[in-house]
N, C-alpha and C positions, 0 to 999 in steps of 0.2 A: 084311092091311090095307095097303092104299096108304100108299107114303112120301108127305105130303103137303111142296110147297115149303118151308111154314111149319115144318114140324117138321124137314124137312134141315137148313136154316138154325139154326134152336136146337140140336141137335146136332154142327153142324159144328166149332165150337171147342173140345168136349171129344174130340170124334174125333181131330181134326189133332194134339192135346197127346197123344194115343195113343201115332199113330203116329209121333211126332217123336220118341219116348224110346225110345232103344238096348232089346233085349231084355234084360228082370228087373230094369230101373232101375226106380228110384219115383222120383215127383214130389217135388221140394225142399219142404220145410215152410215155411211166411209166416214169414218173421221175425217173433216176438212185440215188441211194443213193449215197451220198460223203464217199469219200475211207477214213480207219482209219488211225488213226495213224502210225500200222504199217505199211499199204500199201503203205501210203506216202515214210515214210524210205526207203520200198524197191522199190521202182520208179527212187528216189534219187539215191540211191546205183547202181542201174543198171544202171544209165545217166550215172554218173562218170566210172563206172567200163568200159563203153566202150572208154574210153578218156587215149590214153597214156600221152598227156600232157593238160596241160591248161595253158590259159594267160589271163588278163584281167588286168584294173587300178579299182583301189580300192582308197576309202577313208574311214580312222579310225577315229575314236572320241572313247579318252577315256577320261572315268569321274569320278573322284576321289566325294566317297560321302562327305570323312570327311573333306575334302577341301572345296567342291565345285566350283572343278575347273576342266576343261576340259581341254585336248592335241589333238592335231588332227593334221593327217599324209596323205599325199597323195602319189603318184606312181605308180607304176606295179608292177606286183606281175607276177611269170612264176611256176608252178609244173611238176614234170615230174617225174612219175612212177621209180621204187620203193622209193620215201622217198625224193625226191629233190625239193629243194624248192627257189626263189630267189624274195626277198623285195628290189623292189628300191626305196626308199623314196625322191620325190621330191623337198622338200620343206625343208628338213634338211640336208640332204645328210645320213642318217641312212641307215644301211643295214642290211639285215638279212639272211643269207645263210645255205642250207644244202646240202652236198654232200651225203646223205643218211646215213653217218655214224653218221656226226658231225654238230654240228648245231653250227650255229657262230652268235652273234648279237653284231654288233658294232654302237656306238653312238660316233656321230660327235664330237659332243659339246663338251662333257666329255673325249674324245678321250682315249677310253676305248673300249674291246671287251670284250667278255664272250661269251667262250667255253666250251662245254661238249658235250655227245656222246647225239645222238637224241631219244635214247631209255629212256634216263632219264628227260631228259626232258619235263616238260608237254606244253610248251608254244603249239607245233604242234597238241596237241593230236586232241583238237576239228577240225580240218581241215584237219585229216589223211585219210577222204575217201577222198577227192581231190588226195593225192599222191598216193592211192593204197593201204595203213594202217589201219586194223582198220576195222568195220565192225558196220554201225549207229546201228543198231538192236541190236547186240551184244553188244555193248557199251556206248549203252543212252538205259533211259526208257522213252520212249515218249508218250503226249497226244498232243492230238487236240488244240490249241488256238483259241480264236476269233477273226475272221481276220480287223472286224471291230473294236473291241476294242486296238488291234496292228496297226491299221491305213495301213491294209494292204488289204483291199477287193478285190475281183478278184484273191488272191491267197491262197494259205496254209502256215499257222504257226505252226512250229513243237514247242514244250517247252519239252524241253528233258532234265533229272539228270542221272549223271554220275554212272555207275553199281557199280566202282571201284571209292571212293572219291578222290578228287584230291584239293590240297591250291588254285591249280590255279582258279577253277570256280566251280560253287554250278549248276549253269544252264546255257545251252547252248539253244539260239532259231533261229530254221534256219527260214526265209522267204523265201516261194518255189513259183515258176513261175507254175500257174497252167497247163498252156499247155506244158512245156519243161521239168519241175519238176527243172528245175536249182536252184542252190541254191542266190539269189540276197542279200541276207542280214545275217550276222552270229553275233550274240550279244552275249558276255558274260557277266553273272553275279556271282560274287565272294562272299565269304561270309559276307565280310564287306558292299555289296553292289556298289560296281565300277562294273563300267559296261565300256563292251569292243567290240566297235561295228564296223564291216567289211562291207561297201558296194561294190559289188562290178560290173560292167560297163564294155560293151565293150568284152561282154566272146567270146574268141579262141579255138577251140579245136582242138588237134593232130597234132601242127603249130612246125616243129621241132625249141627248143632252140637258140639261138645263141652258138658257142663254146665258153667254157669255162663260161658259163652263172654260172655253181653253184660252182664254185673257188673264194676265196676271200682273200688278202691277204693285209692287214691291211696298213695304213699309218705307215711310220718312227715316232717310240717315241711311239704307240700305245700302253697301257697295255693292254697285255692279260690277263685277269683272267678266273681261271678254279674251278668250286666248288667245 
């Protein structure tokens, strides 16, 4: 069959890209574009969602603007589908427990607890896709950060506001493990500007609890307050 003009011509720029490549080289791959915002969230969301429980140690640093002063907490931290949750704090003896119903946070020092139902509570909200709660997409509007200006290169920074306001925090920012999509660092920021930040090390998943892990029942003398 005859070369026809028309079909040289369609031909001629996968020819020339032939024979312009050294012998056994391959053609360089298109650079994929980086996923958005959204796609991050639902990457996130799909890790977790496959995870009945999780464990890891964490360390918090929170930081009071109008002080200028900082608290920081260490321990283990266990979740486990639907809605349970257990903070062991190291370093104070702090707890913070939910049995999916009831969320409990008791302080050593002050030897005081406070209780209420987990539905009203926002302390959990931003770490409800860890239990199963909750849905990033649905519940934050997210953009892109710069991961170098976050001090975070080599991964993704979600900066995500709340759909539904909340006292507790104005912005939430996850730090995302670019190959795992795990969540390594969770910051909150509040309207007065305290910031509340979760590192967390060491992630387990689908490791079953110990018994009795999300029961908690108070030292002798402890108040309980209920709001």
């Amino acid at each position: 069959m005859a070369l026809t003009r028309r079909t040289f011509l369609t031909l001629l720029p996968a020819f020339a890209t032939v024979v312009a490549l050294p012998a056994g080289a391959q053609p360089k791959p298109t650079p994929q574009a980086p996923p958005t915002a959204d796609q991050v969230a639902a990457r996130i969301q799909a890790y977790y969602d496959q995870a009945k429980s999780f464990k890891a140690g964490f360390k918090q640093v929170y930081a009071a603007k109008a002080y200028a002063k900082t608290k920081e907490g260490v321990g283990s931290v266990i979740f486990q589908k639907p809605g349970k949750m257990s903070w062991r704090y190291t370093n104070n003896g702090n707890r913070i427990v939910s049995d999916g119903k009831l969320i409990r946070v008791y302080e050593k020092e002050n030897k005081q607890m406070f209780e209420q139902a987990l539905a009203k509570s926002p302390y959990p909200a931003a770490l409800s896709f860890l239990v199963g709660g909750g849905n990033l997409k649905q519940s934050f509007k997210f953009k892109l950060g710069d991961s170098k200006q976050y001090n975070f290169e080599g991964g993704y920074v979600l900066v995500g506001e709340p759909v539904d306001p909340t006292p507790a925090y104005q912005h939430l920012i996850l730090y995302v493990d670019a190959a795992t999509y795990q969540v390594r660092r969770v910051l909150l920021i509040d309207a007065q500007g305290n910031k509340n930040r979760f590192d967390f090390s060491g992630t387990e998943l689908n490791n079953p609890p110990p018994p009795g892990e999300f029961v908690f029942n108070p030292p002798k003398g402890t108040q309980v307050i209920r709001p």
